[in-house]
C-alpha positions as CSV (number, residue, x, y, z in Angstrom):
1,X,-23.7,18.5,33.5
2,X,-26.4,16.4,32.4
3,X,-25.2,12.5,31.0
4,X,-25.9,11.4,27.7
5,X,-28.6,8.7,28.3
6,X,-28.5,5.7,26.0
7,X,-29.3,2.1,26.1
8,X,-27.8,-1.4,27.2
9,X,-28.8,-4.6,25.8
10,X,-28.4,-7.8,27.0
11,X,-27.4,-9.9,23.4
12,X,-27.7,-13.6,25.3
13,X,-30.8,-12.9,26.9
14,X,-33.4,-12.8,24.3
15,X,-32.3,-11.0,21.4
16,X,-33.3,-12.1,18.0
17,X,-33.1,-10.2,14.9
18,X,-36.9,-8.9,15.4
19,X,-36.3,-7.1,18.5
20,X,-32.8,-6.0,17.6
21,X,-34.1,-3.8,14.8
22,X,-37.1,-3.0,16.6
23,X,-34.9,-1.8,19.6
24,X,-32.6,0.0,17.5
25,X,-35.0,1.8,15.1
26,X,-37.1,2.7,18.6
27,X,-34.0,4.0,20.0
28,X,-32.7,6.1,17.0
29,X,-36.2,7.8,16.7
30,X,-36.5,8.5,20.8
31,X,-33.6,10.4,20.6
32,X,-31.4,8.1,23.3
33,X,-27.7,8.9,22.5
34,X,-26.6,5.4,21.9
35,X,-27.4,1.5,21.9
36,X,-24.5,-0.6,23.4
37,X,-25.2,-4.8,24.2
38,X,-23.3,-7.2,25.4
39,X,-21.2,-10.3,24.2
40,X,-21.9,-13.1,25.5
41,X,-23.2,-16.6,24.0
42,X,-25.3,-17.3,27.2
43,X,-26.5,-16.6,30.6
44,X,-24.6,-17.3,33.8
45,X,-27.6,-19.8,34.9
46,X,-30.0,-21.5,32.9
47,X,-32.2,-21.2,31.0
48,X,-30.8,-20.7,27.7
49,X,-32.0,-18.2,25.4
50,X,-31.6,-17.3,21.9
51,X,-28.7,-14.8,21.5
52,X,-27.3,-12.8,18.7
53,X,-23.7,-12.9,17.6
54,X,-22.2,-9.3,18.1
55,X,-20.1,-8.6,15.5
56,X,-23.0,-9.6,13.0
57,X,-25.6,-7.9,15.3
58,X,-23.8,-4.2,14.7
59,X,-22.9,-4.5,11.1
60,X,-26.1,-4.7,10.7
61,X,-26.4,-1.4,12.8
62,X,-23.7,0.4,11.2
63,X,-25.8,0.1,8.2
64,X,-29.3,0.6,9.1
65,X,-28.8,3.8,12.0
66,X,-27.6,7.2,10.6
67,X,-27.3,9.2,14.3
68,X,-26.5,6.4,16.8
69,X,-23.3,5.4,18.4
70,X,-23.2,1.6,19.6
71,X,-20.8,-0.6,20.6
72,X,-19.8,-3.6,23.0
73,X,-20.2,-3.3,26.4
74,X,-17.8,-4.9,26.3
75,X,-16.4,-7.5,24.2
76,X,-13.9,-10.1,26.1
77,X,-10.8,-10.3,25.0
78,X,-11.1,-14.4,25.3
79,X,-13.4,-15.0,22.4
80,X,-11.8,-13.7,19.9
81,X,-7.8,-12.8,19.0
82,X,-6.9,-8.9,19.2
83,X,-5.9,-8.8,14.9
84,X,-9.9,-9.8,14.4
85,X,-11.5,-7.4,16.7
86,X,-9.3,-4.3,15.2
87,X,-10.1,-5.8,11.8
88,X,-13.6,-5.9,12.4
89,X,-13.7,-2.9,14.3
90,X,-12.2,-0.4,11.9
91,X,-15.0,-2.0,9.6
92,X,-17.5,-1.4,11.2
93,X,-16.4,1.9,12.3
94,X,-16.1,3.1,8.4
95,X,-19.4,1.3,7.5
96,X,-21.5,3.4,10.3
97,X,-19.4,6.6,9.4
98,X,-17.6,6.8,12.5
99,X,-20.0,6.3,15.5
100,X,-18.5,2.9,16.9
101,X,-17.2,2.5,20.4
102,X,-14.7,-0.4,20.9
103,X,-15.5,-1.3,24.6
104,X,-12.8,-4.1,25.8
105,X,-13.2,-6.7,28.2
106,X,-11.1,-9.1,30.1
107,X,-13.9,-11.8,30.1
108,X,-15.4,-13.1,33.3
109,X,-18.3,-15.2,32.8
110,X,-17.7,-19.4,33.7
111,X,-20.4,-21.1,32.4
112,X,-19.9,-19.8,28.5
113,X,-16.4,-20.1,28.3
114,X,-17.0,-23.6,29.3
115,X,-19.5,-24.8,27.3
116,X,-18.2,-23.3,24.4
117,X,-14.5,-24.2,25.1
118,X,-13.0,-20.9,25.3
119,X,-9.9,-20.7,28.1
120,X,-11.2,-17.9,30.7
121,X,-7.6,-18.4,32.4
122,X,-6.9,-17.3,35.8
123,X,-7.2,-13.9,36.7
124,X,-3.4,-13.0,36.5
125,X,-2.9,-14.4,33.4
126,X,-6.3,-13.2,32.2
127,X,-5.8,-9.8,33.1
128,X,-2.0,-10.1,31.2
129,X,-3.9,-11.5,28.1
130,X,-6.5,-8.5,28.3
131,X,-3.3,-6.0,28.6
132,X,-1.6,-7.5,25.5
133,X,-4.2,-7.7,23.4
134,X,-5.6,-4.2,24.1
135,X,-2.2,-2.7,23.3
136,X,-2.3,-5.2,19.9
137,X,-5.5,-3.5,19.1
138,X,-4.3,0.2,20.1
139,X,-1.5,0.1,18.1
140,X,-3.0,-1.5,15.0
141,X,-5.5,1.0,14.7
142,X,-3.5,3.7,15.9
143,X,-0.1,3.3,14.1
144,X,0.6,4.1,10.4
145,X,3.5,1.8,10.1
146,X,4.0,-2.3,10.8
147,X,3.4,-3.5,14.1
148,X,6.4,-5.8,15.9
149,X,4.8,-7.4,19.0
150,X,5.9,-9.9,21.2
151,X,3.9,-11.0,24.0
152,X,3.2,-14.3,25.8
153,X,-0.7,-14.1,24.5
154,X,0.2,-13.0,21.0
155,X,2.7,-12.3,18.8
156,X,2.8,-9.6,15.4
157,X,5.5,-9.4,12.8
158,X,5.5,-6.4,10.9
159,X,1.6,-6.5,10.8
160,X,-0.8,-3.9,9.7
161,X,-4.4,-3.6,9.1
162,X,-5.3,-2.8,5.2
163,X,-7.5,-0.5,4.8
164,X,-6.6,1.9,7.1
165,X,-9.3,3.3,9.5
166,X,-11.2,6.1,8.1
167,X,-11.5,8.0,11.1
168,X,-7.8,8.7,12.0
169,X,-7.1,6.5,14.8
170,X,-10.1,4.2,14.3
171,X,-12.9,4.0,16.9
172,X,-12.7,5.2,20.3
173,X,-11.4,2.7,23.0
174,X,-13.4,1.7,25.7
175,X,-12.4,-0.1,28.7
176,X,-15.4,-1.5,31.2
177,X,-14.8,-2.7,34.9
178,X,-14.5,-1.6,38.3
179,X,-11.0,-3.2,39.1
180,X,-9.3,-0.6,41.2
181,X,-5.7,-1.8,40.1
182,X,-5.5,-4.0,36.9
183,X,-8.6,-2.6,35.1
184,X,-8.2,1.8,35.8
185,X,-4.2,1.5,35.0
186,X,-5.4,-0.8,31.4
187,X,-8.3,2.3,30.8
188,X,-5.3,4.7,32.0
189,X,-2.7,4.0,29.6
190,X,-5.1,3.2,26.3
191,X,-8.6,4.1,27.0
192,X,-10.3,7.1,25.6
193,X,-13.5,6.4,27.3
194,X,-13.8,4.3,31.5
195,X,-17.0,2.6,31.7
196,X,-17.8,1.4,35.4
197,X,-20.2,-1.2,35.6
198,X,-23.1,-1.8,38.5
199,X,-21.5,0.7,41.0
200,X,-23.3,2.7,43.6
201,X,-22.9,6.4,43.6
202,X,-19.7,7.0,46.7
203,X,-18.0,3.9,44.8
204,X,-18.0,5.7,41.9
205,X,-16.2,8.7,43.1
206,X,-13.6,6.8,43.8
207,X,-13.4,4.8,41.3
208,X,-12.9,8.7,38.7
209,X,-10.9,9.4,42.0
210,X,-8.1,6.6,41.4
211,X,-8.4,6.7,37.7
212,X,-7.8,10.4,37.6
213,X,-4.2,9.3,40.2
214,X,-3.4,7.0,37.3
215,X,-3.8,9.2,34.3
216,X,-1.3,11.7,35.7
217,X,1.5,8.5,36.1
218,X,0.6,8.4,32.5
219,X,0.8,11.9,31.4
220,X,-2.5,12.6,30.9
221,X,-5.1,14.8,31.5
222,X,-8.3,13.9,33.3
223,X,-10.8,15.0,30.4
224,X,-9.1,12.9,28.3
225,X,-10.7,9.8,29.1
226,X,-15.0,10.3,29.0
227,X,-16.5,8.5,31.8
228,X,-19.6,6.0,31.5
229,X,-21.5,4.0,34.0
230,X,-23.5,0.8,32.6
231,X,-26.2,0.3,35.2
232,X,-29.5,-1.5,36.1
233,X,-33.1,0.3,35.8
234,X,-36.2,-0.5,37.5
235,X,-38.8,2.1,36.1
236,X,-42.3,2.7,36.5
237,X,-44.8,5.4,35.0
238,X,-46.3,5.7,39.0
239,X,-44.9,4.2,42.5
240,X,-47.2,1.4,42.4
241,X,-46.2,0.1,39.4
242,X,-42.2,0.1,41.0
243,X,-43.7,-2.0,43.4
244,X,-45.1,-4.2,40.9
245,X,-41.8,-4.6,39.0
246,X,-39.8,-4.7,42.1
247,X,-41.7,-7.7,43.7
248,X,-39.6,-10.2,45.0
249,X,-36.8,-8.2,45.3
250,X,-35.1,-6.2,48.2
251,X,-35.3,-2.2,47.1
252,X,-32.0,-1.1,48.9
253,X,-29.9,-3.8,48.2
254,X,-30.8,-2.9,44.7
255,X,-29.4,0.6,45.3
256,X,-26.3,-0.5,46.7
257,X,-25.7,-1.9,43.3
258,X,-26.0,1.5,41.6
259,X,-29.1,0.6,40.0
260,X,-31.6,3.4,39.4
261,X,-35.4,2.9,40.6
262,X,-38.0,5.2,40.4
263,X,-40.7,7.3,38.6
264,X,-39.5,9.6,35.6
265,X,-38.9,12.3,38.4
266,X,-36.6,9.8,40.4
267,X,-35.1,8.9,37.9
268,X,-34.5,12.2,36.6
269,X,-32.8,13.2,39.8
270,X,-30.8,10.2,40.2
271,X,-29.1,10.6,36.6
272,X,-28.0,14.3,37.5
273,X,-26.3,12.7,40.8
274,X,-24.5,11.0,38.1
275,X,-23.9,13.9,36.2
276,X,-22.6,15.7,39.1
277,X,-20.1,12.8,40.2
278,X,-18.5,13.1,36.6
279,X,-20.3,10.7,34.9
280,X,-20.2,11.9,31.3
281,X,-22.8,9.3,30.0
282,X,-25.0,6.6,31.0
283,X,-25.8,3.2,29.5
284,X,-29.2,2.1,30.8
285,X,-29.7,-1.7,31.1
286,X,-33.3,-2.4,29.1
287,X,-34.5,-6.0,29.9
288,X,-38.0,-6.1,28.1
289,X,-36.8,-6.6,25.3
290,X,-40.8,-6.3,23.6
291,X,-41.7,-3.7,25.8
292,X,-41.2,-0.2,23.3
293,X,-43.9,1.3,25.6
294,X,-41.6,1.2,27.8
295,X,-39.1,3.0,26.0
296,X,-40.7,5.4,25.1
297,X,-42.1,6.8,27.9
298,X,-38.7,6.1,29.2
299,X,-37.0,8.8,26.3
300,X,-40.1,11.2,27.6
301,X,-39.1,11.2,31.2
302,X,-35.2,11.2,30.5
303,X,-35.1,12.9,27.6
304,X,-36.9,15.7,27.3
305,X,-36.8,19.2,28.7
């Protein structure tokens, strides 16, 4: 089975208003599936540069796409409390007319939760915050009636979100990471959609492997969760200008990451690997942020035929 192919943006790394709608229009005319970014306020290392807030960043998409789905990839549940996210996501959801993915996060990055004073916490209690707050936001969106919670992270009293969701059970639930025990048993139990991040192709298979163990603990089937991979792309219209774009930079080490490198037939090849390991779509990482060239001949050699 062939993925869906769509795109990855990196908010924190360039993204202004100009080349968000430029992206997005591009994207929703080339016929990729979807445009998913990230949510962060800054790079891991210097230099900084300009960033747009998420939330904001896919209101405006909700309003301005007609075919596109979108969503975080992901957004960490240490920025902002569960009630918000569900809030804002069942908004946004409605507005776009139900194309929102809700991807979910733990949080991992130092250097921004420093700087802009949000607690990262170890990981234990990190990864207990992350549970609590994705079963906050499943059961908000998901139950009809008041929510009673009691956690050590947060805490509900007969709360529920007004309006309801449109789209009976609000947006689909993403969870994103490659953690073999915390992270697949979280995408288990709540997830409608698994997104690995930056994995090479045998690592994958076992990654669907053990997440397929834990859906059955849960009661579930394996088709009920879609599988995703968010990955890297080095892509050139000819090998030498690979070359050029991979200067600097070891090739296979590359690979072992899981990111795809190639000519449009390389690449085409290496996304129906995917497709044959189970991956149901694929969220390409685009970096040149100006470069709609680029994109397009990207849609012609992915997308077509």
């Amino acid at each position: 089975m062939k993925p869906e192919i769509a795109l990855m943006i990196e908010g924190q790394n360039g993204l202004n208003w100009t080349r968000w709608q430029r992206i997005a229009r591009a994207a929703e005319e080339l016929g990729f599936a979807g445009l998913f970014r990230s949510d962060h306020f800054t790079n891991p290392e210097p230099p900084d540069r300009e960033a747009l807030e998420l939330w904001v960043s896919l209101t405006w998409l909700a309003g301005h796409t007609r075919r596109l789905i979108f969503g975080p990839l992901v957004t960490p549940m240490s920025f902002r409390h569960p009630v918000l996210t569900a809030w804002m996501a069942a908004a946004v959801d409605d507005l776009s007319g139900g194309r929102l993915v809700l991807g979910l996060g733990a949080g991992w990055q130092v250097r921004e939760h420093e700087m802009f004073g949000f607690d990262l916490l170890p990981p234990r209690e990190r990864f207990l915050r992350f549970r609590e707050g994705v079963e906050v936001i499943y059961r908000l969106l998901r139950q009809d009636g008041p929510v009673d919670f009691q956690g050590r992270f947060f805490r509900l009293r007969g709360a529920t979100l007004r309006l309801r969701p449109q789209r009976p059970g609000g947006p689909p639930l993403l969870i994103g990471g490659n953690g073999l025990r915390q992270t697949l048993a979280i995408a288990a139990r709540y997830a409608d959609e698994w997104n690995a991040v930056l994995v090479p192709l045998e690592r994958l298979r076992e990654l669907n492997a053990r997440l397929d163990e834990y859906l059955a603990r849960e009661g579930r089937r394996p088709e009920e969760v879609r599988r995703s991979l968010m990955t890297g792309l080095i892509f050139g219209r000819d090998p030498a200008e690979v070359r050029r774009k991979l200067v600097g930079r070891p090739e296979e080490a590359l690979r072992a990451w899981g990111i795809l490198i190639g000519t449009p037939s390389a690449l085409r090849e290496q996304v129906e690997r995917l497709g044959e390991a189970g991956v149901q779509r694929v969220m390409l990482q685009w970096l040149e942020l100006d470069d709609l060239g680029g994109l397009e001949r990207l849609a012609r050699a992915l997308l077509e035929g």
